[in-house]
MARKOLTI-80328 format. One record per residue (C-alpha): residue number from 1; x, z, y. Coordinates in Angstrom, 2 decimals. Layout:
<recs>
+-----+---------+---------+---------+
: num :       x :       z :       y :
+-----+---------+---------+---------+
: NUM :       X :       Z :       Y :
...
+-----+---------+---------+---------+
</recs>
This chain:
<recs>
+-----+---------+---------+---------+
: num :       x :       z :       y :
+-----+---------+---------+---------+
:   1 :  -31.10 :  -75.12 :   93.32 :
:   2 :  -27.69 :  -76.40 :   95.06 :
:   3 :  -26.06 :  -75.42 :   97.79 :
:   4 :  -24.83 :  -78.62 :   99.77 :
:   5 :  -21.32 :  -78.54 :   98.60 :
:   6 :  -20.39 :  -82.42 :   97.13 :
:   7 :  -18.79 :  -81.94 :   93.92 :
:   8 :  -17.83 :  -85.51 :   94.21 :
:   9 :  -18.90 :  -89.37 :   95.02 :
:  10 :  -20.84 :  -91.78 :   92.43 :
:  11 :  -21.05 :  -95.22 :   92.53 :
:  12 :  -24.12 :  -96.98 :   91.92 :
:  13 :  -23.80 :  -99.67 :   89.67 :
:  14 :  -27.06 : -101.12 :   89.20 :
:  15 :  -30.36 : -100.55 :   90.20 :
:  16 :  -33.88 : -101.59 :   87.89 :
:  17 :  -37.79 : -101.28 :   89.36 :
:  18 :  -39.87 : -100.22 :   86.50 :
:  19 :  -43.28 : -100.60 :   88.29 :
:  20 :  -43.30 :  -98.89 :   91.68 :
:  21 :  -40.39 :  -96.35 :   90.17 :
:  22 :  -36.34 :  -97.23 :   90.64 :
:  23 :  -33.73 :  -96.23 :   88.00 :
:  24 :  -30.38 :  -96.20 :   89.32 :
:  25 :  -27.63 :  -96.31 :   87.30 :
:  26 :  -24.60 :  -94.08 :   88.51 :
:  27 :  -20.37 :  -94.35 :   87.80 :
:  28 :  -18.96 :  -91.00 :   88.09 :
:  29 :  -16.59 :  -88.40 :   86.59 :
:  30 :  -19.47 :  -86.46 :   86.47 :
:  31 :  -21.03 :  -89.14 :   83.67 :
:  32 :  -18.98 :  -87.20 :   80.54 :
:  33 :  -19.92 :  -83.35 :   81.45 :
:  34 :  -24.09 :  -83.98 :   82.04 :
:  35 :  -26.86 :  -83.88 :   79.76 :
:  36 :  -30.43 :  -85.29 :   79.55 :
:  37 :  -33.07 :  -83.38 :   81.73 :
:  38 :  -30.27 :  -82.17 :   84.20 :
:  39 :  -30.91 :  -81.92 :   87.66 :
:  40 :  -28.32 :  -83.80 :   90.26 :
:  41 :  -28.29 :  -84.07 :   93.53 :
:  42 :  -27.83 :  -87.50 :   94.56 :
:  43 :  -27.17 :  -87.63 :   98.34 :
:  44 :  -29.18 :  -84.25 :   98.96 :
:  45 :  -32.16 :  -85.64 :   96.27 :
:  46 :  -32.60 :  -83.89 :   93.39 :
:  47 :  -33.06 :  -86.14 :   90.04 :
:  48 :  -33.25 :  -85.71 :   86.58 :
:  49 :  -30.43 :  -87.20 :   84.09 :
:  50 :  -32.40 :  -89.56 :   81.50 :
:  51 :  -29.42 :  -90.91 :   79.78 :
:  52 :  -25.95 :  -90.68 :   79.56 :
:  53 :  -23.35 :  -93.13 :   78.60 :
:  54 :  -19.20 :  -93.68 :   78.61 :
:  55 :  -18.72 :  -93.28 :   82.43 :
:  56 :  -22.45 :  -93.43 :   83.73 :
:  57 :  -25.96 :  -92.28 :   83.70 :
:  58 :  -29.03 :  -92.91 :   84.72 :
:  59 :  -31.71 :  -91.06 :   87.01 :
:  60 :  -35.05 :  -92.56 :   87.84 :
:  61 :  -36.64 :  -91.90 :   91.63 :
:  62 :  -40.54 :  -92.03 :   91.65 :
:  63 :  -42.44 :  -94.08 :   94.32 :
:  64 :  -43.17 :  -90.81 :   96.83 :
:  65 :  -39.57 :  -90.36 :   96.29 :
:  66 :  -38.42 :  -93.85 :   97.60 :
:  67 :  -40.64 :  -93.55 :  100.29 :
:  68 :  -39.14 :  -89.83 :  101.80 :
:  69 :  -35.89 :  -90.46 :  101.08 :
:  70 :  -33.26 :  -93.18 :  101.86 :
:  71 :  -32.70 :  -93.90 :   97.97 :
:  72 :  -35.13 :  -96.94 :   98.71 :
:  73 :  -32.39 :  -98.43 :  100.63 :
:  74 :  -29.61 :  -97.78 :   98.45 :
:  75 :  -27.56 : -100.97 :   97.16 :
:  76 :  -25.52 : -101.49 :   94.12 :
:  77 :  -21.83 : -100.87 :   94.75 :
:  78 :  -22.56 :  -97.92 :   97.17 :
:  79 :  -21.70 :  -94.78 :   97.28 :
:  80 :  -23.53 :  -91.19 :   96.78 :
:  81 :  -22.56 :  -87.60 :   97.36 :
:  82 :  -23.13 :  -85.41 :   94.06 :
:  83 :  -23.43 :  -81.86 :   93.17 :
:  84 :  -24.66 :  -80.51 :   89.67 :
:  85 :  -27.17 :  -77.55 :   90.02 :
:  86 :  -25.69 :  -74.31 :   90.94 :
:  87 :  -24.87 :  -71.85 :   88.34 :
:  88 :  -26.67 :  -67.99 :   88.16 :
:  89 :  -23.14 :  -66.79 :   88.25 :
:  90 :  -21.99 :  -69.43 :   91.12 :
:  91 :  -21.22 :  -68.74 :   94.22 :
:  92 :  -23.36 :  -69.51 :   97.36 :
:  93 :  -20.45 :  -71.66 :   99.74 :
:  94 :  -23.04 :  -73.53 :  101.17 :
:  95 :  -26.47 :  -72.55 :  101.79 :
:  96 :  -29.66 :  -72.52 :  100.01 :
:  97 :  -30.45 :  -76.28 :   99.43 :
:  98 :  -33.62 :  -77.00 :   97.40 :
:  99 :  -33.14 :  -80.75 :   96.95 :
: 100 :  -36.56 :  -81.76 :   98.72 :
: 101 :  -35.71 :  -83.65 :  101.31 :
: 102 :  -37.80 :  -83.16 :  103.88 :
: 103 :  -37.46 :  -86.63 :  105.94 :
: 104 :  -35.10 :  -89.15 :  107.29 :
: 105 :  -33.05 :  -88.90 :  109.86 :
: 106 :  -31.00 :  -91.99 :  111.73 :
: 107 :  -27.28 :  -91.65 :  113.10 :
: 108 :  -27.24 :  -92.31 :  117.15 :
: 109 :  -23.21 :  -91.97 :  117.65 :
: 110 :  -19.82 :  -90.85 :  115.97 :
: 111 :  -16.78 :  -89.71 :  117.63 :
: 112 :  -13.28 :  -89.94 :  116.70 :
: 113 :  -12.16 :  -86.79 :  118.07 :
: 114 :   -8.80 :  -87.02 :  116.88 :
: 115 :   -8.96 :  -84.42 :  113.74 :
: 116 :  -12.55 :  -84.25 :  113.36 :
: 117 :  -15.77 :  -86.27 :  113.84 :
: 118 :  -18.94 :  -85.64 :  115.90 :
: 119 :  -21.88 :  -87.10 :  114.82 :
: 120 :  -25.38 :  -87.08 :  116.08 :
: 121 :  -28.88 :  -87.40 :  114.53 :
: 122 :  -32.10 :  -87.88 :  115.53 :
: 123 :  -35.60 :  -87.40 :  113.22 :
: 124 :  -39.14 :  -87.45 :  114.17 :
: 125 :  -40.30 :  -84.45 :  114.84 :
: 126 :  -43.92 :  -83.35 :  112.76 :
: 127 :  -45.76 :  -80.41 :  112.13 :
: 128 :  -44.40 :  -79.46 :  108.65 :
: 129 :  -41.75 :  -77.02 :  110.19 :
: 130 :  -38.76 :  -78.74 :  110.31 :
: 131 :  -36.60 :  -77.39 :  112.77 :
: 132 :  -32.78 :  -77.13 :  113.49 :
: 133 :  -31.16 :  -73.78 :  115.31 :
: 134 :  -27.60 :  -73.41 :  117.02 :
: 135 :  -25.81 :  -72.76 :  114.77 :
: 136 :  -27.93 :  -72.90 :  112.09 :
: 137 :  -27.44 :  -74.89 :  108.83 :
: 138 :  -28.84 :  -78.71 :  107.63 :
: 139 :  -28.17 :  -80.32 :  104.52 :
: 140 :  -27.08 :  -84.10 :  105.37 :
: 141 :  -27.38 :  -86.43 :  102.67 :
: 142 :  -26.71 :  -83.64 :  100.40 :
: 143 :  -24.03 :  -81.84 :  102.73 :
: 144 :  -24.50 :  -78.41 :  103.73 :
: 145 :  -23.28 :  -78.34 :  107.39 :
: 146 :  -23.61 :  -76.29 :  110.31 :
: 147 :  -26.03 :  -77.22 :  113.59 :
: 148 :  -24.59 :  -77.33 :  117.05 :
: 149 :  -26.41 :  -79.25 :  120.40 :
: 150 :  -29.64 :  -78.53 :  118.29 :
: 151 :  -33.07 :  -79.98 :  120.19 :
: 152 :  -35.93 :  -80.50 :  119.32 :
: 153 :  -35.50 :  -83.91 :  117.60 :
: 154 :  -31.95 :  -84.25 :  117.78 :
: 155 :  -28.91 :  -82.28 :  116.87 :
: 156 :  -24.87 :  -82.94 :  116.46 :
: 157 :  -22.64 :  -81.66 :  113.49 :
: 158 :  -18.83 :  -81.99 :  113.18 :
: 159 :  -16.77 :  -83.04 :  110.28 :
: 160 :  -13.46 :  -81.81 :  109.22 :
: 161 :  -11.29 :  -84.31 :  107.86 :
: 162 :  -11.85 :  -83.00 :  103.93 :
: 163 :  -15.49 :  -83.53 :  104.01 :
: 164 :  -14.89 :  -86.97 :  105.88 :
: 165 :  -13.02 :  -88.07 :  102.88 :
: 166 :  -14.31 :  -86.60 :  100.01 :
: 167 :  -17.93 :  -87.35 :  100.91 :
: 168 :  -20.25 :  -90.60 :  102.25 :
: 169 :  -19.30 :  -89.55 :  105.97 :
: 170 :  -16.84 :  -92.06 :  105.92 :
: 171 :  -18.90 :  -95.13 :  104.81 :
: 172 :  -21.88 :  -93.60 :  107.28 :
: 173 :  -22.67 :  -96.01 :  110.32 :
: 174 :  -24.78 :  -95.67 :  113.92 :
: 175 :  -28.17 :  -96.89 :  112.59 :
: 176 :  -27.89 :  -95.50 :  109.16 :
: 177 :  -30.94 :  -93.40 :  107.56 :
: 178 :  -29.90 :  -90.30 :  106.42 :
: 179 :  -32.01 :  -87.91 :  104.21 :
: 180 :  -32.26 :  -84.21 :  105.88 :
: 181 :  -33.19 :  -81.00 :  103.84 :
: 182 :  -33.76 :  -78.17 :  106.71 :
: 183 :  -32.99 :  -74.98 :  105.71 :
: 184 :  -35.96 :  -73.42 :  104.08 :
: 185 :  -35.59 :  -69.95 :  105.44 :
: 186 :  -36.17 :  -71.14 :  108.96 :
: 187 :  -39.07 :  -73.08 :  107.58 :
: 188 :  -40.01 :  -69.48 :  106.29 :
: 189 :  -40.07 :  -68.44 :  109.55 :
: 190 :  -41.88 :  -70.55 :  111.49 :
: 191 :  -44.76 :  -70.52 :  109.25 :
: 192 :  -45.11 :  -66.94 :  109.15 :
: 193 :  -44.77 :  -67.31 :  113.23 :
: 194 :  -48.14 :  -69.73 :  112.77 :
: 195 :  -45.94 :  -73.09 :  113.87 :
: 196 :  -47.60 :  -75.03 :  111.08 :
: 197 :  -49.68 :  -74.73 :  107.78 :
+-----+---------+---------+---------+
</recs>
């Protein structure tokens, strides 16, 4: 379990298809403090660690992974958000983030507001419950961030100038696929409500 706040950014260094599958091989400062068989979150994706070297590691995304996520369009030399699974004793600064991305989402406009940054999305809505509330909270390529302007395939978030800089905001583009984890207790509640199955 996570809870959408980026420890730090990775770099991906170099990316190898083993059949349908991708391994993806990751530079961080995270590299010296994981083990094998830990969970990451790789730009709100949750992946295993299957080796570790001076610097690096590797995590390997399976073909129904490629396909839900935007890890399919990830390049070498770009950059990921991070977080390491939460600790029992942690605390909860985010929200509950499961690292299940539910679909993609696309960026439709940023604003420079002069201290912060507005940007919208816009996903296709389904039937599997996912559904954004004012005020509410989304997980954004692994960001835990609050809803505002929420509809019912669209909504708008705002970024202070820390996340902007210490997370893959500032590389993100109008046009760019983003993965989107809604929060699981609205989820929760709509399907108790009967709004899907």
């Amino acid at each position: 379990m996570f809870t959408g706040i980026v420890e730090t950014t990775g770099r991906v260094s170099a990316i190898e298809s083993e059949g349908t599958n991708l391994t993806f091989r990751i530079d961080s400062s995270l590299a010296s403090e994981l083990k094998i068989d830990q969970s990451v979150s790789h730009n709100g994706v949750c992946l295993t660690v299957t080796s570790v070297s001076d610097g690096s590691y590797t995590v390997t995304a399976v073909d129904e992974t490629l396909k839900k996520t935007n890890l399919g369009h990830v390049k070498p030399g770009d950059r990921i958000n991070l977080e390491r699974c939460m600790p029992a004793n942690g605390r909860f600064d985010g929200h509950i983030v499961q690292g299940h991305v539910d679909q993609t989402g696309i960026c439709t406009a940023i604003q420079d507001l002069n201290g912060s940054w507005l940007f919208d999305f816009q996903y296709q809505p389904d039937t599997s419950g996912n559904v954004t509330v004012e005020k509410g909270s989304i997980c954004i390529n692994g960001v835990s961030l609050t809803v505002f302007n929420s509809q019912t395939d669209r909504f708008r978030v705002t970024i202070i100038p820390y996340t902007y800089e210490h997370t893959t905001f500032s590389d993100l583009n109008v046009g760019d696929t983003v993965n989107l984890e809604f929060d699981i207790i609205g989820k929760y509640i709509k399907k108790m409500l009967g709004g899907y199955q």
